[in-house]
N, C-alpha and C positions, 0 to 999 in steps of 0.2 A: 515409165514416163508418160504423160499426158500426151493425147493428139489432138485433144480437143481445146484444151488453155494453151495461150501466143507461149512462145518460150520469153522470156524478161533476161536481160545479158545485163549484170548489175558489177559494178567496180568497186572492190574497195581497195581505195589508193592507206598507206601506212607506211610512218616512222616515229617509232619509238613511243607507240603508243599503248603499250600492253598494258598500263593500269584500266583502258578504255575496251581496247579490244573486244575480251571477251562477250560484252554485253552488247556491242557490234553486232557482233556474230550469232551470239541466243536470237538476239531480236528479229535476226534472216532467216532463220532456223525456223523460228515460231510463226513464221506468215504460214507454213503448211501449203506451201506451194508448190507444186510437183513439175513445176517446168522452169527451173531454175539454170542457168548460167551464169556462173559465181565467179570473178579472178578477183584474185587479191595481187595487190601489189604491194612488196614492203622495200622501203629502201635503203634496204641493208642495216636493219633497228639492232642497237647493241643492247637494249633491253630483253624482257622477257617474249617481246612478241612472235619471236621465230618458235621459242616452243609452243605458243598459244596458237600459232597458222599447222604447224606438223597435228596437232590433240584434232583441229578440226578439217583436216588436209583432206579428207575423202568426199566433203562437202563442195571441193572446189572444180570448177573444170580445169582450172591452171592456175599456177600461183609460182612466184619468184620473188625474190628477198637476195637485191643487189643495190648498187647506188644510181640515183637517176637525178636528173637535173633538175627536177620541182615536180610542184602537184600537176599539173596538167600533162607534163610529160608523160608520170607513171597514172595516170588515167587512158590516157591516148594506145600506152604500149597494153592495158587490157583489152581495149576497144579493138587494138588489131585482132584480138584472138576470138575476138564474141561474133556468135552467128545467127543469135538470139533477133528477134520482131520487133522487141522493145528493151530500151536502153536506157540505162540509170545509173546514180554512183551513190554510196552511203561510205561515207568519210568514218573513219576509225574511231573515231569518240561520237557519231551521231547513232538516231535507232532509227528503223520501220516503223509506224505505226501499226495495233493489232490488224489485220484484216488488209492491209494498203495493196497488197499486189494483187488479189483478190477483186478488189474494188476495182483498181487500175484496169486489170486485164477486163472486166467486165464493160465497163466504160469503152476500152479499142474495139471489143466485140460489139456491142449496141451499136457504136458509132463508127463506123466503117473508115467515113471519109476523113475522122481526126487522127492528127502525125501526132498530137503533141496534146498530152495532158497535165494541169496543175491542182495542187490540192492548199489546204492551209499548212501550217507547221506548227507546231509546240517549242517555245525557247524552253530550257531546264536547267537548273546548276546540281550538283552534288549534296546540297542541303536539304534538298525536295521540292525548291523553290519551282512554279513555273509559270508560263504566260503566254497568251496567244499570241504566234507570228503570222498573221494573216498577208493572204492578195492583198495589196493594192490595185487599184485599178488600171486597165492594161488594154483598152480597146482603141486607144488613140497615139497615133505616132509619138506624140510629148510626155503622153505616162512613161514610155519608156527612159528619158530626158532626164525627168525630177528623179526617180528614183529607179532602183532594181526591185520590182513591182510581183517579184515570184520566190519563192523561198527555194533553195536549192535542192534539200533533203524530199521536197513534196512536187517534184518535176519528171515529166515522163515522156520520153520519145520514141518514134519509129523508127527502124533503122533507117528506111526510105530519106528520114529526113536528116540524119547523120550523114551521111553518104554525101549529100544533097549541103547540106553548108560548110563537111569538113570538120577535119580534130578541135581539139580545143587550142586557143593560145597561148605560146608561152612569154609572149611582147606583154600580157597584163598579168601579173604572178596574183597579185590581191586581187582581182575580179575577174578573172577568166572566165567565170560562170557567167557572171552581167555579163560580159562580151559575145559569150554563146548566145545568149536567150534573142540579143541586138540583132547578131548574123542571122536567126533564126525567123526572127520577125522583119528586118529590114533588108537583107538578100535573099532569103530562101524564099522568104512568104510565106511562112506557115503562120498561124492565129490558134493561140491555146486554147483548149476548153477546160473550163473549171467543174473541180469536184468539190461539193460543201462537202469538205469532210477532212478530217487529219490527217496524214499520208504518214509523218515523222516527224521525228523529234532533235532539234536543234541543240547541242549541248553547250553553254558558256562554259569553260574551264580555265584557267591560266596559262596554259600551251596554246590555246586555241587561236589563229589567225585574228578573230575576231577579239578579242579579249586583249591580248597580248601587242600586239602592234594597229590598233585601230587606226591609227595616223594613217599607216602604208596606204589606204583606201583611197585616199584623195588622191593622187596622182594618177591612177590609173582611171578613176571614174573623169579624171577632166581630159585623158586622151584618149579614151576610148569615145566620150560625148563630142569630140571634137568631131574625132575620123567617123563618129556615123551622123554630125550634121547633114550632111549634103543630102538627106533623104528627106531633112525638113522642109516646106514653106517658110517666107520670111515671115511670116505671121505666127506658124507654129514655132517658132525661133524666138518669136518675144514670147511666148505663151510658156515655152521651158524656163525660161531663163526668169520671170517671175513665180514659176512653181520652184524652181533650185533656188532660190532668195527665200522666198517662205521655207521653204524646208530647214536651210541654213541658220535662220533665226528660230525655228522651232530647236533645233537643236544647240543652239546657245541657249534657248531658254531650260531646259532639259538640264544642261552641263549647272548651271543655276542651284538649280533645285538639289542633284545630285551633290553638290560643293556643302552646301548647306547641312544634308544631311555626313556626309562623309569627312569633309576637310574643315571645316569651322565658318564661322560668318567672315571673316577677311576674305578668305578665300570664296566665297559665296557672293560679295559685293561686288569683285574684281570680273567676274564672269557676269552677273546680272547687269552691271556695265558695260559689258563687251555686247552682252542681248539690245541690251536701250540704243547703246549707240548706231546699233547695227538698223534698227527699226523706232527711232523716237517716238513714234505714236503705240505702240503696240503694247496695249492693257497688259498680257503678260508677263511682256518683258518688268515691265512696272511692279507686278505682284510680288516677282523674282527680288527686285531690289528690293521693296519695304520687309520683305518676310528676312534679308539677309540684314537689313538694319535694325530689325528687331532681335534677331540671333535666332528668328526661329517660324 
């Protein structure tokens, strides 16, 4: 084992994800990093995954495959075990980027004083499809407001600063991560530093949290923005709350577009509707409706 590269204490939480797993797994395999701290958590998968964790079990520093109460739970019970510098988790359908820890660890070594590094991410589906999930920008109290402004799969911390804001929660089951990054920036005080460069790869699938229950998102993203108002200005408080209106109408415009190509012009009018009214003046909401009143 290395004395010279940070150790990296990486989690992969899993259930019932073994058509994904193993390409999980190659992909941590294939950084060729020699100071690794690996748990896997499975919770208790009636699929094929318990034999795909035993074929690579010598890879692991600890691994168990029981029932736990959600994802951050069985994140948090790795995190008890890891004694690793630097801390991360790659979710059972997501990948590494080639080179990322690599990268990562070189970046904590250059940069001493940084707890917390981010990188871009790659969305993917199973067709081949893919497309850039980049930063948004994140140096101002309200970037964190409008949106979750860091890709989860391309995120990296010190243990110093684990320690320092605590497990993850289990009060936001859909954004636990957003809620981390909030605590991390708004109690702890850390400030990330960015890597141009792709750390990982984001998989859309039909299991996937993201995919499959997009809804659940909302609720948690308005009581997590509630309980960390209080570190805003009133000023930065109107400054979020028309970045979350823009955002909101961008994404009814999106839902638009999407209707059109997927569910038919009915369904594409009814949505580019819900954009107009939402913003009457707004050129695209507008594009949205003529293109759904043409069929196309």
């Amino acid at each position: 084992m290395s004395t010279t590269l940070p150790k990296i204490s990486i989690v992969t939480p899993s259930f019932n994800q073994g058509h994904y797993l193993e390409a999980t797994f190659k992909s941590v395999l294939a950084q060729d990093y020699p100071n690794i701290e690996w748990m896997v958590v499975d919770g208790g998968s009636k699929d094929n995954s318990l034999e795909l964790i035993k074929k690579y079990e010598k890879h692991f520093a600890w691994w168990i495959s029981e029932k736990d109460r959600n994802h951050p739970h069985a994140l948090n019970k790795g995190y008890e075990k890891a004694t690793g510098e630097i801390f991360c988790f790659v979710n059972s359908d997501d990948l590494l980027a080639p080179g990322a820890l690599h990268h990562v660890a070189k970046t904590f070594q250059e940069k001493p004083k940084t707890d917390w590094v981010v990188g871009w991410a790659t969305y993917f589906q199973d067709n081949g499809e893919e497309w850039y999930y980049g930063l948004k920008r994140f140096d101002r109290n309200v970037d964190w407001f409008i949106s979750n402004p860091i890709p989860q799969i391309s995120s990296f911390w010190r243990t110093e600063a684990f320690k320092k804001a605590g497990p993850f929660t289990e009060k936001y089951l859909w954004a636990f991560d957003y809620e981390y990054w909030m605590r991390l920036w708004f109690v702890a005080g850390y400030r990330p530093t960015e890597v141009r460069r792709c750390l990982g790869y984001f998989r859309l699938q039909p299991q996937s949290k993201t995919v499959s229950k997009p809804e659940n998102y909302a609720p948690d993203f308005a009581g997590l923005r509630a309980e960390y108002e209080k570190y805003l200005t009133p000023a930065e408080r109107k400054v979020a709350a028309r970045g979350q209106k823009r955002k909101a109408h961008d994404e009814k415009v999106v839902k638009a577009w999407q209707a059109l190509k997927l569910e038919g012009p009915a369904a594409a009018r009814a949505k580019a509707w819900d954009a107009v009214k939402h913003s009457m003046l707004s050129a695209d909401a507008w594009k949205a409706m003529y293109a759904s009143v043409r069929g196309r």
